[in-house]
C-alpha positions, -999 to +999 in steps of 0.1 A: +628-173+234+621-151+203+594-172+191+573-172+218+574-133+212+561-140+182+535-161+197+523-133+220+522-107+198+505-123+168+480-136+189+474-101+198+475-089+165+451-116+158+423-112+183+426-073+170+422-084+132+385-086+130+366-063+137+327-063+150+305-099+148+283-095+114+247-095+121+227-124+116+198-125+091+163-127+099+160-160+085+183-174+115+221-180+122+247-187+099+254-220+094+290-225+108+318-226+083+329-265+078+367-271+076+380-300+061+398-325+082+429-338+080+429-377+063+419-400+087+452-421+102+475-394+099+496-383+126+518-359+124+552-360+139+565-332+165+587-314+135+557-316+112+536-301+133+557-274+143+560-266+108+525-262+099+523-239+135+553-218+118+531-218+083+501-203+104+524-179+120+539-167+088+503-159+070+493-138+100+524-118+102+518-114+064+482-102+075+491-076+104+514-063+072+485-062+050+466-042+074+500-013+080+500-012+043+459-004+040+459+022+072+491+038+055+475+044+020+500+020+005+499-004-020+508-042-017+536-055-035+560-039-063+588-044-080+608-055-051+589-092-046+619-108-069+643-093-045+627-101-016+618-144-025+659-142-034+666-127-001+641-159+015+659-189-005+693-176+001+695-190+038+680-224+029+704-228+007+732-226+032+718-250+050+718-270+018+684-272+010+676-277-026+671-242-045+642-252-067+623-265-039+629-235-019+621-216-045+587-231-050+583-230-013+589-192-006+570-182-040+540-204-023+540-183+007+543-147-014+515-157-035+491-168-009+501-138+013+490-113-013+458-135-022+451-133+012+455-097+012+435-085-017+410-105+001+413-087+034+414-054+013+381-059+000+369-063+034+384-034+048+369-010+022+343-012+050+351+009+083+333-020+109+352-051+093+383-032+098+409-045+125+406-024+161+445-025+169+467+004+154+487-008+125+523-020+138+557-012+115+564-036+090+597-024+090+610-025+132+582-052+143+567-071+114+599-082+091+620-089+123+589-110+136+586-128+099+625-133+098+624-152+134+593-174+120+613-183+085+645-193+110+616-217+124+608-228+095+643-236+083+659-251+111+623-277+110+631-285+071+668-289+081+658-316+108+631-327+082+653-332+052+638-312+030+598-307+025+576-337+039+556-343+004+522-363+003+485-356+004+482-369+041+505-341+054+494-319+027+454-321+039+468-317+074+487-286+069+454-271+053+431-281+082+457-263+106+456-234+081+413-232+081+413-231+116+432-203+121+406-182+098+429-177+067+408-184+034+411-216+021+423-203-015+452-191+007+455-219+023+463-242-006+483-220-023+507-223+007+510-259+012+505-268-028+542-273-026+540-302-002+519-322-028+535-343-045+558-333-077+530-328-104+536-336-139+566-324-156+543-305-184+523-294-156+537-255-141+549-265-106+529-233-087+498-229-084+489-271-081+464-280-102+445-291-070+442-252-056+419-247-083+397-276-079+372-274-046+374-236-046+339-222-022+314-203-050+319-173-022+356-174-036+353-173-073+339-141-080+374-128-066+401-158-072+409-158-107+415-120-109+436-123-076+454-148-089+460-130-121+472-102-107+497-117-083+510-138-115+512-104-133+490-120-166 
């Protein structure tokens, strides 16, 4: 029952996150955005796509936070992010998933949350593309809602096993992700750690693959996001 609150209110939250249609140019409409597709043959399984429904739902929670932080003057993250990914592995592992993979998990989720909201903070520096709802408290509405999403997500990797690794369900998951409007820098940050493992020189967050296919409307911003949220 508490997820389908969820549901409703996010999809409020949503449909209040944009704010008024850009003009179009003189020159004619915008060509529509193209999302990738998933890999042709792939079908997901119930759990699977659940999961990436529960992925969606976490990265617009984390954007109706974004948005009580900007309308509040406050700044995004802090010293408490360490704290806080502990706090998110801890009840994974009592259901005996594996730490390191949670770990990479809930670190993929943080970091693409925060990309996702310097993004939106750039936007917002300009009143119309700011969202039309009032801001909602992270603190009595948003973390309760993001808690009830994460028990989603845990009791679907509990029936799961563990994550579902590959490039099919990897290419899926990002297709789900684009067509809910988050940025597709975002979006592969999130569901890098379903790839699978990459060499063992290699650092295991961000994939090597998030930085390869990156839209040239993305890199004037990604690599000092991405800096920033690493803390270099």
């Amino acid at each position: 029952m508490r997820v389908w609150i969820v549901l409703g209110i996010l999809a409020l939250v949503g449909c209040a996150s944009h704010g008024p249609p850009a003009p179009q140019s003189s020159a004619g409409p915008a060509k529509p955005e193209r999302i990738p597709k998933a890999r042709r043959g792939f079908v997901p399984s119930s759990d699977m796509a659940w999961l990436a429904e529960m992925l969606a739902q976490r990265l617009e929670v984390a954007r109706a936070e974004a948005w009580a932080r900007f309308a509040a003057n406050a700044e995004p993250g802090g010293d408490e992010e360490e704290a806080r990914l502990q706090a998110l592995v801890e009840p994974a592992l009592r259901i005996g998933l594996p730490r390191a993979e949670m770990t990479r998990f809930y670190s993929a989720q943080l970091e693409a949350a925060a990309v996702w909201e310097r993004h939106l903070r750039q936007q917002w520096r300009h009143p119309r593309n700011r969202p039309t709802m009032l801001p909602l408290s992270i603190e009595k509405t948003l973390r309760p809602l993001e808690e009830a999403v994460d028990a989603q997500i845990l009791a679907t990797l509990a029936r799961l096993r563990g994550l579902p690794r590959g490039k099919p369900f990897r290419d899926f998951l990002v297709t789900q992700l684009r067509g809910r409007g988050i940025p597709p820098t975002a979006a592969r940050i999130a569901t890098a750690p379903f790839l699978p493992d990459p060499p063992q020189d290699a650092p295991a967050l961000p994939h090597p693959e998030i930085r390869r296919g990156i839209p040239a409307s993305e890199k004037n911003f990604q690599a000092g996001q991405l800096g920033a949220v690493r803390g270099d």
